[in-house]
Residue frames relative to the residue before (quaternion, step in Angstrom):
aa qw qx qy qz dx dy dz
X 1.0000 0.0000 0.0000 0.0000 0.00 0.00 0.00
X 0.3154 -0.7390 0.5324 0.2665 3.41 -0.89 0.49
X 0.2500 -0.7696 0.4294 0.4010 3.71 -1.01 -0.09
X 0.6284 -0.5613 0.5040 0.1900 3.41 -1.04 0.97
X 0.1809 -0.7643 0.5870 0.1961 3.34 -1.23 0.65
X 0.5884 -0.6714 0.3571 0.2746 3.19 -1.28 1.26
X 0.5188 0.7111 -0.2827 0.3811 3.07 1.53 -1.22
X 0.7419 0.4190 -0.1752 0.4933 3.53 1.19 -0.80
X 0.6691 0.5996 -0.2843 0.3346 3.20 1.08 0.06
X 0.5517 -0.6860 0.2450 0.4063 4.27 -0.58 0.21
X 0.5046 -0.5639 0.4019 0.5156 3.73 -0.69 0.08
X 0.1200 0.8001 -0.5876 0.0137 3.65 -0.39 0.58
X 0.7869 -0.3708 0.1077 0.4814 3.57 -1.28 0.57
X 0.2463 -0.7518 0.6017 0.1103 3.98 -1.31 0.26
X 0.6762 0.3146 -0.5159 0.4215 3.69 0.68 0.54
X 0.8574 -0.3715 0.1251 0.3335 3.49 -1.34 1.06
X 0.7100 0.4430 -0.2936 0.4620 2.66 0.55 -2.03
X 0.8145 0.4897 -0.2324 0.2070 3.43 -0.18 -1.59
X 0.5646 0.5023 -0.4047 0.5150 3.47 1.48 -0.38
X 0.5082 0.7110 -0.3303 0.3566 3.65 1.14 -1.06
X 0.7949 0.3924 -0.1764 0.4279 3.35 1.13 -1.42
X 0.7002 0.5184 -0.3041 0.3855 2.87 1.37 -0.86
X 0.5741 0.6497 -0.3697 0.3342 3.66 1.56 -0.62
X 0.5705 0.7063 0.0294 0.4180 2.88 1.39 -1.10
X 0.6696 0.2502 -0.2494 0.6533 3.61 1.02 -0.98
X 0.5064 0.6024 -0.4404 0.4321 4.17 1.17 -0.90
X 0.8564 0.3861 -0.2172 0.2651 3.73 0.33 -1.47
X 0.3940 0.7748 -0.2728 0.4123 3.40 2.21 -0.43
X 0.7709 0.3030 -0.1211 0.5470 2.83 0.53 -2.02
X 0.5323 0.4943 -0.5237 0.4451 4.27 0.72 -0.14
X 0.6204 0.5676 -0.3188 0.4373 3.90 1.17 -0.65
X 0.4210 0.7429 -0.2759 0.4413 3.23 1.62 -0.97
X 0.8162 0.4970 -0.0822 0.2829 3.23 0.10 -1.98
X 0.6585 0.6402 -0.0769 0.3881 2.57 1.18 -1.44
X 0.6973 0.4360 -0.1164 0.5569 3.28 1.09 -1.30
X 0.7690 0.4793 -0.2248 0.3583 2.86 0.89 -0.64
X 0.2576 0.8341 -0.2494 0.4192 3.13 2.17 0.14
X 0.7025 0.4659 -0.1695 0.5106 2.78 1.10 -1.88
X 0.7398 0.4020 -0.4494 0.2988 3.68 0.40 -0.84
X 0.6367 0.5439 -0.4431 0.3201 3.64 1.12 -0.85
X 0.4558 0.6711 -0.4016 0.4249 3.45 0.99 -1.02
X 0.7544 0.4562 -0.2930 0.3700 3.44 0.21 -1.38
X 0.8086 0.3410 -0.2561 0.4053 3.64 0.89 -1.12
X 0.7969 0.4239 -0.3297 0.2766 3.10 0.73 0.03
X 0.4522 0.5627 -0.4863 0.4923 2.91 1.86 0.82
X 0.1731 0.9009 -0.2122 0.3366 3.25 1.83 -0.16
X 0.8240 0.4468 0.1224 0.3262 2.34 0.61 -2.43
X 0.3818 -0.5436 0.4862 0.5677 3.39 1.93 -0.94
X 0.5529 0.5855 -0.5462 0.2309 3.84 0.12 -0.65
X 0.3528 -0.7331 0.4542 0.3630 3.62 -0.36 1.02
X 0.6689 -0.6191 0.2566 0.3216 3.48 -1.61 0.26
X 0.5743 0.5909 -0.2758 0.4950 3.37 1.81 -0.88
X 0.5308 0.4140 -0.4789 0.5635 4.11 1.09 -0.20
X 0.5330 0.6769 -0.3541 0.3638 3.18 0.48 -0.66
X 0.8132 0.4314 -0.0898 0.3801 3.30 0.50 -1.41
X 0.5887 0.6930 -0.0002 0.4162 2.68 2.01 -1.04
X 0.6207 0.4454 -0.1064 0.6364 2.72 1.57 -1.05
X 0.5448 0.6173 -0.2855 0.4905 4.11 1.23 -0.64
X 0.8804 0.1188 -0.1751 0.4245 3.35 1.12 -0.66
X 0.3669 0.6955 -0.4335 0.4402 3.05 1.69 1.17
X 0.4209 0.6517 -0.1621 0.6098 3.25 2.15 -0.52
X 0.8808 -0.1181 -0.0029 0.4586 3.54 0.36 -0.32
X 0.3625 0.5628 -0.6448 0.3689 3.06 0.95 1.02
X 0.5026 0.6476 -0.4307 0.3776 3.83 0.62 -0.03
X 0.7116 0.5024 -0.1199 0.4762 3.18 0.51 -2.16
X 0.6289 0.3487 -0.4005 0.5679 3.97 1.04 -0.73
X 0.6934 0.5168 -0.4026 0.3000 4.08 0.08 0.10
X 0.6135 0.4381 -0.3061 0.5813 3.01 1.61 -1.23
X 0.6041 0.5224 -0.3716 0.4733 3.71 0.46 -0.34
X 0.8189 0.1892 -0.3427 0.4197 3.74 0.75 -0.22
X 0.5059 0.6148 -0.3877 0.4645 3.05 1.30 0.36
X 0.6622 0.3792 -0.2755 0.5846 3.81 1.31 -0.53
X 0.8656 0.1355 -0.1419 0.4606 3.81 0.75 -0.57
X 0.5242 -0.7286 0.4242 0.1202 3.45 1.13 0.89
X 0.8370 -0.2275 0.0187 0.4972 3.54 -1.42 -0.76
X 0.2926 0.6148 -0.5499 0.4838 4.24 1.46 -0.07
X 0.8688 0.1237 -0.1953 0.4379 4.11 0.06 -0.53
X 0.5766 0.6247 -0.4057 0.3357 3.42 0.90 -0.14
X 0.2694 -0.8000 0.5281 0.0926 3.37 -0.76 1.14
X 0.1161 -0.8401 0.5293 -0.0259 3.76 -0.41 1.52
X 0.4459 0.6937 -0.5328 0.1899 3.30 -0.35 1.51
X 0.6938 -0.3722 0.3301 0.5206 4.01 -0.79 0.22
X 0.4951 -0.5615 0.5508 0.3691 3.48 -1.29 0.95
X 0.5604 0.6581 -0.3882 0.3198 3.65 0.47 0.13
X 0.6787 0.2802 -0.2134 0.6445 3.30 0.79 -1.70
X 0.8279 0.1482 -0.4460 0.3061 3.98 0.17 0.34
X 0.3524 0.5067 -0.6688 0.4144 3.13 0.49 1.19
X 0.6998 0.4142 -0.4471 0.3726 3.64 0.80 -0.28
X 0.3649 0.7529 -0.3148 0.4483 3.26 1.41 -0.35
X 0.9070 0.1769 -0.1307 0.3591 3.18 -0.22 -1.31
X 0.3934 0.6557 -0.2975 0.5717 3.32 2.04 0.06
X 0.7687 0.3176 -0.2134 0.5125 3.91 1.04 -0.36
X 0.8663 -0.1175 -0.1395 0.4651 3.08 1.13 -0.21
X 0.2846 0.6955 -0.5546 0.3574 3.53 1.05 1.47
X 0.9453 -0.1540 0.1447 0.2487 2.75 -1.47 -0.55
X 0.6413 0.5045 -0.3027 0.4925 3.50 1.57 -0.74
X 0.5941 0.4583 -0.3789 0.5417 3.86 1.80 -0.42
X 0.5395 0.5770 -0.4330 0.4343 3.59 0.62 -0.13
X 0.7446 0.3630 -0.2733 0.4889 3.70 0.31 -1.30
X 0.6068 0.4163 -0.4246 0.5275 4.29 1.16 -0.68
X 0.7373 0.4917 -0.3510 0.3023 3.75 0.25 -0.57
X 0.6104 0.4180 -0.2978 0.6033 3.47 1.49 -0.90
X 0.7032 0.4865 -0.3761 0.3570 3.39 0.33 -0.31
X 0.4667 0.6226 -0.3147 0.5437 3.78 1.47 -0.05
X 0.5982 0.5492 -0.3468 0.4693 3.32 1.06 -0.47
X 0.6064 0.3813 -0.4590 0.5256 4.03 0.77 -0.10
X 0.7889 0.3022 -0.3503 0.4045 3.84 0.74 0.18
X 0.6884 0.3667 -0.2247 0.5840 3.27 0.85 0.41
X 0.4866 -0.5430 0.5921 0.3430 4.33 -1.44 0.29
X 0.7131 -0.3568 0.4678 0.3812 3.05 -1.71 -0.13
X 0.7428 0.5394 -0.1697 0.3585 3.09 0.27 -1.12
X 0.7133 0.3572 -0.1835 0.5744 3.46 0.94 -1.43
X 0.3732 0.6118 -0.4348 0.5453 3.76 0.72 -0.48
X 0.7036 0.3172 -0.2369 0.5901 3.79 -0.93 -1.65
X 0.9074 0.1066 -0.1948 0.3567 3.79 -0.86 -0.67
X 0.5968 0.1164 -0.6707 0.4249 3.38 0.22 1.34
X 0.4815 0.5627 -0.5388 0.4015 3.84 -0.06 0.31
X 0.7413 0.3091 -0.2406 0.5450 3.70 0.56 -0.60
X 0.6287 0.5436 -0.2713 0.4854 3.48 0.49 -1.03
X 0.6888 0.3748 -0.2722 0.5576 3.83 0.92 -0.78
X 0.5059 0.6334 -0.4108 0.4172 3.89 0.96 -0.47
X 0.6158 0.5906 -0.3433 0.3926 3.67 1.32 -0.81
X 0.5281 0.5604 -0.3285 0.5469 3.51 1.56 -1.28
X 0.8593 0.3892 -0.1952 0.2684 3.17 -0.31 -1.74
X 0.5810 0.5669 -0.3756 0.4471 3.85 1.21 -0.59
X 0.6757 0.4310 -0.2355 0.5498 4.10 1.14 -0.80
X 0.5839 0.5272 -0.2794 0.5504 3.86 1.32 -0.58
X 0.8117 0.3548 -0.2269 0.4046 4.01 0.36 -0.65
X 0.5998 0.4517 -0.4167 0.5124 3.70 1.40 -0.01
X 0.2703 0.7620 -0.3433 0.4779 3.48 1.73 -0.91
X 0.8409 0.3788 -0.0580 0.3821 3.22 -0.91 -2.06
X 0.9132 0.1415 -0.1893 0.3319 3.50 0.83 -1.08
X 0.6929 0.3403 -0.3085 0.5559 3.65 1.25 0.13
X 0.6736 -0.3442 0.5258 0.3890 3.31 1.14 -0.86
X 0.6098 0.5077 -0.4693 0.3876 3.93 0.45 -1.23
X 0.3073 -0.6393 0.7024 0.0589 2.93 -1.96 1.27
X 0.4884 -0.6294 0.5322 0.2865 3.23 -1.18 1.49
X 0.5722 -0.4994 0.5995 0.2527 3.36 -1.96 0.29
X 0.6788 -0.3511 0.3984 0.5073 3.60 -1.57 -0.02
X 0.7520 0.5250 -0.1806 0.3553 3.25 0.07 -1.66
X 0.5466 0.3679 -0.4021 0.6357 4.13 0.49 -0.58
X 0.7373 0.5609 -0.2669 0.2655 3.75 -0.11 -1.06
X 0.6248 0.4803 -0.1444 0.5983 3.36 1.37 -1.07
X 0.7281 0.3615 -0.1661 0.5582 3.62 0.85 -0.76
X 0.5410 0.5007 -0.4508 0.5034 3.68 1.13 -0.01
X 0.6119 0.6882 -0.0805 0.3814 3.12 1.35 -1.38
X 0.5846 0.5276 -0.0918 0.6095 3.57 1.74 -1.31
X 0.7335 0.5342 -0.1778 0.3807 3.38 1.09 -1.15
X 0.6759 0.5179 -0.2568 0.4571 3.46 1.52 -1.19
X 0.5136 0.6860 -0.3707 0.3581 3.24 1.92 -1.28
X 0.8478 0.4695 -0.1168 0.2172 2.99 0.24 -1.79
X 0.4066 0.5905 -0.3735 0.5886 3.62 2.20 -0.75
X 0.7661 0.2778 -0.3169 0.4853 4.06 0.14 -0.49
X 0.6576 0.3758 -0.4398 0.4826 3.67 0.64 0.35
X 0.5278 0.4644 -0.4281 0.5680 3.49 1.07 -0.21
X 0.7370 0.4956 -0.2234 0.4017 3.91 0.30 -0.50
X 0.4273 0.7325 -0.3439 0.4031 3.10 1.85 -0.85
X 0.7618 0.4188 -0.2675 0.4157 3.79 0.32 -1.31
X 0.3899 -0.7244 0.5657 -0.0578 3.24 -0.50 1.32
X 0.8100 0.3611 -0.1528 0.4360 3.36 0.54 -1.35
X 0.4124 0.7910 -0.2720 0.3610 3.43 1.44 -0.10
X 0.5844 -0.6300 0.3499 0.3730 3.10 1.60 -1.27
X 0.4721 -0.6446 0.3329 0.5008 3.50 -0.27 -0.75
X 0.1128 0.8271 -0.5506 0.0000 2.80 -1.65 0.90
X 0.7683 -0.2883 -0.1897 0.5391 3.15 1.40 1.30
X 0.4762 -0.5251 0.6429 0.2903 3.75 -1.29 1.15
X 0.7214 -0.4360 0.4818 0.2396 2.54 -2.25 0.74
X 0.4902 0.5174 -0.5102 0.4814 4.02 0.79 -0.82
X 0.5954 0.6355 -0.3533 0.3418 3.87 0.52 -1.71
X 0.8338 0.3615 -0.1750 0.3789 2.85 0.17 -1.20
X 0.6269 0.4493 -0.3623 0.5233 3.64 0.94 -1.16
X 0.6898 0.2884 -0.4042 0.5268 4.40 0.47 -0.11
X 0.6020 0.3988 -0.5176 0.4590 3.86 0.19 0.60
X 0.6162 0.5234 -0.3768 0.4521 3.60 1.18 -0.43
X 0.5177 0.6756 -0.2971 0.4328 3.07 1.07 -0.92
X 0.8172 0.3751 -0.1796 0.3990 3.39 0.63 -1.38
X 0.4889 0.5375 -0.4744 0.4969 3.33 1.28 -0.78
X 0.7223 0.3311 -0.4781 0.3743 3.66 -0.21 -0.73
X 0.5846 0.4859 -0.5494 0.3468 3.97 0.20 -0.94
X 0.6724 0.5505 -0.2875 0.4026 3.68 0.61 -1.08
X 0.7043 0.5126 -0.2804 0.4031 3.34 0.89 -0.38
X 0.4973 0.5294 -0.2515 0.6397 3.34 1.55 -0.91
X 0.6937 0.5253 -0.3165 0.3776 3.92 0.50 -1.03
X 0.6465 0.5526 -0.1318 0.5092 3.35 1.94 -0.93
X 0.6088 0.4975 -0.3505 0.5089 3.54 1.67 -0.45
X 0.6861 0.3791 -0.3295 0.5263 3.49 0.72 -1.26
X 0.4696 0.3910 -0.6315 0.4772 4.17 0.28 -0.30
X 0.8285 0.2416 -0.3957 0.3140 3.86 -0.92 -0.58
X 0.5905 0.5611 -0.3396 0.4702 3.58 0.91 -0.72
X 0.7714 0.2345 -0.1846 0.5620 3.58 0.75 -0.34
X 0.4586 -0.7645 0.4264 0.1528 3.77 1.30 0.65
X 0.1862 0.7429 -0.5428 0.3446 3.59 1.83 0.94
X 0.4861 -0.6605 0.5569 0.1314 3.65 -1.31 1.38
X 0.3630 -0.7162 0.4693 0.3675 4.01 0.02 0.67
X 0.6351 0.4532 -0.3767 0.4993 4.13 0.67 -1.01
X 0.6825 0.4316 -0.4267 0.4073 4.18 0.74 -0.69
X 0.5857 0.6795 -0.1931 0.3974 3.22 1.44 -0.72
X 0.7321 0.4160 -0.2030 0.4997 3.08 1.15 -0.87
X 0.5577 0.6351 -0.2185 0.4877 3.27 1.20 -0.73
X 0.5724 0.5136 -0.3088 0.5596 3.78 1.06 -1.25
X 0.6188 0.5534 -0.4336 0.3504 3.65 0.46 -1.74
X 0.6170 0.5490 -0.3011 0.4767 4.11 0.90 -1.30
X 0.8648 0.1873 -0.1574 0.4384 3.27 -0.33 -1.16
X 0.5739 0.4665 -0.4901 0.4613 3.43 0.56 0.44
X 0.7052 0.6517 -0.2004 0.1948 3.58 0.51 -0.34
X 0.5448 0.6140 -0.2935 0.4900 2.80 1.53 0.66
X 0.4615 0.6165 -0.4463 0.4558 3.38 1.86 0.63
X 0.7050 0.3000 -0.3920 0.5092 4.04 1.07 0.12
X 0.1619 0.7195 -0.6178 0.2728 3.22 0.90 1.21
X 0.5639 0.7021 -0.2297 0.3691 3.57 0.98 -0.94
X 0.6214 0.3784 -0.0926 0.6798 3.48 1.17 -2.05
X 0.5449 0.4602 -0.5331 0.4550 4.22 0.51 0.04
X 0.8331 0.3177 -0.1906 0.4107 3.48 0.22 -1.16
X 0.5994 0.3575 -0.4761 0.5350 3.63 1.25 0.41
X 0.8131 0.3278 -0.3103 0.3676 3.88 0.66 0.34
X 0.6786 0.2136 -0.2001 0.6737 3.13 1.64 0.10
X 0.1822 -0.8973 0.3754 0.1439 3.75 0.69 0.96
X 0.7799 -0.1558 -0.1229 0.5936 3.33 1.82 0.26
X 0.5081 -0.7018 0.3852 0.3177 3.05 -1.11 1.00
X 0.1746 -0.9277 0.3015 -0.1339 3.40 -1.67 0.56
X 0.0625 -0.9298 0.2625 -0.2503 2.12 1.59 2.41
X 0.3910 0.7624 -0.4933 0.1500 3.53 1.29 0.65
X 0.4944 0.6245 -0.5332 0.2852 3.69 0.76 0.24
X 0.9097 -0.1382 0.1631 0.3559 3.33 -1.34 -0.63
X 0.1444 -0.8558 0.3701 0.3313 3.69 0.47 0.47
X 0.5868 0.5495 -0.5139 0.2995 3.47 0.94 0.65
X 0.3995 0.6670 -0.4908 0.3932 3.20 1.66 -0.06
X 0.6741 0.6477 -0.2417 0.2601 3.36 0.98 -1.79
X 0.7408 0.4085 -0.0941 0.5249 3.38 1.57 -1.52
X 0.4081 0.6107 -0.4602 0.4987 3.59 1.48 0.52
X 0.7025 0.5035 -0.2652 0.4273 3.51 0.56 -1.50
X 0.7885 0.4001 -0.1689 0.4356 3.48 0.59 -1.35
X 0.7341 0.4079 -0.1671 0.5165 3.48 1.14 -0.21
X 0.7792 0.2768 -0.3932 0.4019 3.32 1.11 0.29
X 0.6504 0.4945 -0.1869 0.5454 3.00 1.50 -0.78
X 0.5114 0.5359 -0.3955 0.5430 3.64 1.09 -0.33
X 0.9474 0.1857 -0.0057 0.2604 2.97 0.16 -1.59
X 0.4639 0.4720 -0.1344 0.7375 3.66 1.67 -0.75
X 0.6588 0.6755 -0.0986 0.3163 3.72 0.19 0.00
X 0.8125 -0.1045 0.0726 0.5688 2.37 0.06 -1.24
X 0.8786 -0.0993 -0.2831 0.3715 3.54 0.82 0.37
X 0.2273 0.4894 -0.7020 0.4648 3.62 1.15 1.71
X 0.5229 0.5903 -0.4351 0.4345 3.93 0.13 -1.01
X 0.6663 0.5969 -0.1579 0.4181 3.44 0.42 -1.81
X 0.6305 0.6899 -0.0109 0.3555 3.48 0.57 -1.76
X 0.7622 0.3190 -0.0464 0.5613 3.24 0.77 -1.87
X 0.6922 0.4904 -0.3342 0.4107 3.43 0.73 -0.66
X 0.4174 0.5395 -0.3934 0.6164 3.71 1.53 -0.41
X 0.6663 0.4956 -0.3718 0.4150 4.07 0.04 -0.47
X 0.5720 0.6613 -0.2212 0.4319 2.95 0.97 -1.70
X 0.8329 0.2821 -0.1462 0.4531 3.28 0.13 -1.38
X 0.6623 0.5191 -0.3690 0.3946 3.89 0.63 -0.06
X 0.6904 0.4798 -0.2594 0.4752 2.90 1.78 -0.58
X 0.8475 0.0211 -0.1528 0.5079 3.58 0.74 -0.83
X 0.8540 -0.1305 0.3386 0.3728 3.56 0.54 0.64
X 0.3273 -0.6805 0.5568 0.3460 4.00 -0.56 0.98
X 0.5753 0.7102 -0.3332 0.2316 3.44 0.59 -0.88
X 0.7224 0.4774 -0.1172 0.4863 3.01 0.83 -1.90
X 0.6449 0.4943 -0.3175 0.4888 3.44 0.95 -1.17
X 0.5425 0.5819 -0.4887 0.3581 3.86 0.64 -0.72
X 0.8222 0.5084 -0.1615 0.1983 3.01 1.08 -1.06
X 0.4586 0.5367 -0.3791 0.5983 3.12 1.66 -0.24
X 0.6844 0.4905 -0.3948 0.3676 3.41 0.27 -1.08
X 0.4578 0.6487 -0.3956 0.4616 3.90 1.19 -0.56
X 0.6116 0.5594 -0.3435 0.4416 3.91 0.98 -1.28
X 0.4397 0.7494 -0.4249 0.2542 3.96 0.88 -0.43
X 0.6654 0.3640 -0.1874 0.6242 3.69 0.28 -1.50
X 0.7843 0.2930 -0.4256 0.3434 3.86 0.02 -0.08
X 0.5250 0.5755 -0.3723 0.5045 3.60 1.35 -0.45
X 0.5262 0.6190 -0.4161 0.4085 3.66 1.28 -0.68
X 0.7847 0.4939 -0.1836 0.3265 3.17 0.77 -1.44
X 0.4951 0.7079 -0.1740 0.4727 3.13 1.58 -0.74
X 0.7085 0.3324 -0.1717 0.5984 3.42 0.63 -1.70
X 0.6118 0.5062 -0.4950 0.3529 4.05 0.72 -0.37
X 0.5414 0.6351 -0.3634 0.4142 3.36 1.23 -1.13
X 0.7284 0.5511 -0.1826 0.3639 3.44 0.33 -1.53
X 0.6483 0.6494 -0.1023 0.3840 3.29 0.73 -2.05
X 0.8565 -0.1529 0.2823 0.4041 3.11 0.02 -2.07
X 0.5580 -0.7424 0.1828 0.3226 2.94 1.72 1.64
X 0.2772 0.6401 -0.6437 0.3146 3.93 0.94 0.80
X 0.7555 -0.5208 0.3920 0.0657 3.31 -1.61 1.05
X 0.0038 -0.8461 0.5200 -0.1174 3.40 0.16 0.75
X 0.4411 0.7489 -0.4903 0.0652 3.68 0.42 0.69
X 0.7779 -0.3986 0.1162 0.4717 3.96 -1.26 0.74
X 0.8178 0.2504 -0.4357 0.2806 3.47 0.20 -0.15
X 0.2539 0.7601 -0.3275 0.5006 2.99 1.72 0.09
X 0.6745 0.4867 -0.1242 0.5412 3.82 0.87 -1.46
X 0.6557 0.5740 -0.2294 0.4334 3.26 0.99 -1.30
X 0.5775 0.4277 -0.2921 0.6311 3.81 1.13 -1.68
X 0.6934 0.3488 -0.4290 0.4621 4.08 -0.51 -0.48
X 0.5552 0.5069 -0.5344 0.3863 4.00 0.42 -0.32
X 0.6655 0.6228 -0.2170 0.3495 3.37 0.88 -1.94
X 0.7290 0.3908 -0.2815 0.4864 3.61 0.74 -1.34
X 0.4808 0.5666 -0.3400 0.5764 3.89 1.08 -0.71
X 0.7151 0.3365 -0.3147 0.5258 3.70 -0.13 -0.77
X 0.6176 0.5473 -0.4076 0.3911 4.13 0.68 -0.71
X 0.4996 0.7880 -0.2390 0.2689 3.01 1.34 -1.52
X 0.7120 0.5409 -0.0177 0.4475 2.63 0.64 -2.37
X 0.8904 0.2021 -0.2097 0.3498 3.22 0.23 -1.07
X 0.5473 0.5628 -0.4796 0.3921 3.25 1.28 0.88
X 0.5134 0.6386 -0.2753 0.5028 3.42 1.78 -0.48
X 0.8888 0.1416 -0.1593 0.4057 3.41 0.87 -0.72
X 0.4096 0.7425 -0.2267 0.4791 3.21 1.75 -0.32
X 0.6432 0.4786 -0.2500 0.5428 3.81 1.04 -1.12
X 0.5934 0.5752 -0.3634 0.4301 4.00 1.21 -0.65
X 0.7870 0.3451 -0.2003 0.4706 3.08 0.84 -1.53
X 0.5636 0.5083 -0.4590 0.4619 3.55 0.63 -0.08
X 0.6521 0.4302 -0.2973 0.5489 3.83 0.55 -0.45
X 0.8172 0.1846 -0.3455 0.4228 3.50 0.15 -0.51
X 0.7281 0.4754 -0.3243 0.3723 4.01 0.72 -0.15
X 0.6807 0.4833 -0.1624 0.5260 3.02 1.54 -0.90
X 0.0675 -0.9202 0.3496 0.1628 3.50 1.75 -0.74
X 0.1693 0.7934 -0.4039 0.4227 2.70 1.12 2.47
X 0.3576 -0.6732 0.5648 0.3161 3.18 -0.49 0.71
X 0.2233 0.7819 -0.5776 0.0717 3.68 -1.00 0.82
X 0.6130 -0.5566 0.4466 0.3392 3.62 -1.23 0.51
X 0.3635 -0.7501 0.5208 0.1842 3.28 -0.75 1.76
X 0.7740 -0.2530 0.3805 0.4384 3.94 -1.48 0.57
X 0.1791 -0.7832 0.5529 0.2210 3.42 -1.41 0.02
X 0.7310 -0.3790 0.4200 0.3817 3.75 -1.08 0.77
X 0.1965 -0.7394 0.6103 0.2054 3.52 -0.22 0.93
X 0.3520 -0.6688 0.5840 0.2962 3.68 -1.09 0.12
X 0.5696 -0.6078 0.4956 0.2461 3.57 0.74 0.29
X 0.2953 -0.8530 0.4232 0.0783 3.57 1.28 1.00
X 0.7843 0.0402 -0.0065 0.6190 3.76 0.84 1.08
X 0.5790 0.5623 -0.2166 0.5493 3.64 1.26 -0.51
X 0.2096 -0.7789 0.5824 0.1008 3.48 0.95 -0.72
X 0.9140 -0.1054 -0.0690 0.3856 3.31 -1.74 -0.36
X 0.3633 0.6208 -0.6331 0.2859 3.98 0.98 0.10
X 0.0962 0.6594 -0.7278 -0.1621 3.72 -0.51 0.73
X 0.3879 -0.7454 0.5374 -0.0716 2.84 -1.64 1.08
C-alpha cells in the first residue's frame, strides 16, 4: 500500500465515532466496486463482447471525468514525470493491461480471476524488489505471501466444484499480477501520487487508439446496449475513480492499515457476488482457499507495519492491489 497524503485529502467529519463510520462505509463500498469489477468483467466477456471494446469503452468513461478534473483542479491532478517513466506507466497499467486482464476473464470466474491476481501480487510484490535491488522481505509479507500461495491451491483443490479457470487463465492473471507489481515498485521508487496516476492513466489513453484500429479495425457495440452502458459506466466511471475516491476517505479516516484491510475483503466479495450474480460455484473448500488468501492479504498489509516499527526492520511495504478486474483503481 502506499501512503496517501493528508495534505491532499478533504475536510471531512472530526469526531471518532462519525469518521469511524464514515471510514468504514467509504472503504466497504470501494471493496464493493472493486469486487465487483471482477464479476462484470467476467459477464460480459461472457457475453462475447470482445476485450479491446471493452477497454475502449473503460476509457470513454473516464476520459471525460480525468479532463474535467484537470481542468477544475489543475496541478492537484496533474501528473509530472519524464515521457519515459510514463510511457512505462501507462505500458503497466494502461490500456494494453486492461484489454490482457479483461480478456482473462473468458478463462477463468469472477471469483477465481480476482483471487489469483491479488493473492499472486503477495508473491510477486516481495519477488521484484528482491530481483531488482536486492530488498529482503520481512516476516510478515513472507508469511502472508506464503498464506496466499497456500490458499490459491486449496481454492483450486476442488475439482468437483466445476470450473474455475484453465491453465491459459491462470498463466494471463499471473502474468498480470506481476506487471502490477513492477507498476507498484516504480509508483514508490518514483514517489508517483496514485489519484495523479490514475487520472494520467485517462487522459493519456488515447495514444493506442492507433494499435486499436490496427487490431480491432472496428469497434463493436452491436449487442445489448445495456451491456455497452455497464462497461463504460462502471468501470469507466464507478471504478476507476469512485472506487479510487472512497479508498482516499477510507484512509483519512481510519488509518492505511485498517483500510488495507477492508480493501483485502475484495477477491472474496468477488467470489461471493460471482456465486450470487452469475451462478459460479462457491463450495466450502473453495470458501476455505478465499479465507486463506484474505487472511495472507491481511497479514501482509498489516504485518509489514508492525514488523518495521517493533522489530525496526527494514521490510517491503504491501503492494497496490490492482483491483482484481477493476484495473487501474490503485488502491
Amino acid at each position: 500500500m502506499l501512503h496517501f497524503p493528508r495534505s491532499r485529502l478533504p475536510s471531512l467529519p472530526t469526531s471518532p465515532a462519525a469518521r469511524f463510520a464514515l471510514g468504514m462505509l467509504a472503504g466497504l463500498a470501494a471493496a464493493l466496486l472493486w469486487g465487483g469489477g471482477s464479476v462484470v468483467s467476467r459477464h460480459l466477456v461472457a457475453q462475447k463482447l470482445h476485450p479491446m471494446d471493452l477497454a475502449l469503452l473503460r476509457y470513454i468513461g473516464c476520459f471525460p471525468i480525468a479532463a474535467i478534473a484537470l481542468l477544475l483542479f489543475r496541478d492537484k491532478v496533474r501528473l509530472d514525470v519524464s515521457w519515459f517513466r510514463l510511457a512505462v506507466l501507462l505500458l503497466l497499467a494502461g490500456p494494453p493491461y486492461h484489454v490482457f486482464v479483461i480478456g482473462g476473464y473468458a478463462h477463468a470466474t469472477a471469483g477465481a480471476g480476482a483471487l489469483i491476481i491479488t493473492g499472486l501480487m503477495q508473491v510477486f510484490s516481495l519477488a521484484v524488489p528482491f530481483l531488482l535491488v536486492g530488498t529482503r522481505p520481512g516476516l510478515a509479507p513472507v508469511i502472508g505471501a506464503g498464506l496466499a500461495i497456500f490458499g490459491l491451491a486449496v481454492f483450486s483443490a476442488d475439482m468437483a466444484a466445476g470450473f474455475s479457470f484453465t491453465p491459459l487463465g491462470l498463466a494471463i492473471f499471473s502474468i498480470a499480477a506481476l506487471g502490477w507489481a513492477l507498476l507498484t515498485y516504480y509508483v514508490r521508487l518514483w514517489k508517483i501520487d496514485p489519484l495523479q496516476l490514475t487520472n494520467a492513466l485517462a487522459l493519456w489513453s488515447p495514444l493506442f487508439l492507433p494499435l486499436y484500429f490496427v487490431f480491432r479495425p472496428g469497434p463493436d457495440f452491436s449487442g445489448p446496449i445495456g451491456e455497452t452502458l455497464l462497461q463504460l459506466v462502471y468501470h469507466g466511471m464507478l471504478v476507476a475513480y469512485g472506487a479510487t475516491l472512497l479508498f482516499f476517505v477510507a484512509v483519512r479516516q481510519l488509518g492505511i492499515s485498517t483500510a488495507a484491510v477492508i480493501q483485502a475483503l475484495a477477491p472474496g466479495l468477488a467470489a461471493v457476488m460471482g456465486a450470487l450474480l452469475l451462478g459460479e460455484i462457491l463450495s466450502p473448500i473453495r470458501s476455505l482457499g478465499i479465507l486463506i488468501v484474505v487472511a495472507g492479504i491481511i497479514v501482509t498489509s498489516v504485518g509489514a507495519k508492525i514488523w518495521t516499527h517493533y522489530m525496526g526492520r527494514k521490510s517491503v511495504l504491501p503492494p497496490m492491489s490492482p483491483g482484481p478486474g477493476q484495473t487501474s483503481s490503485l488502491r
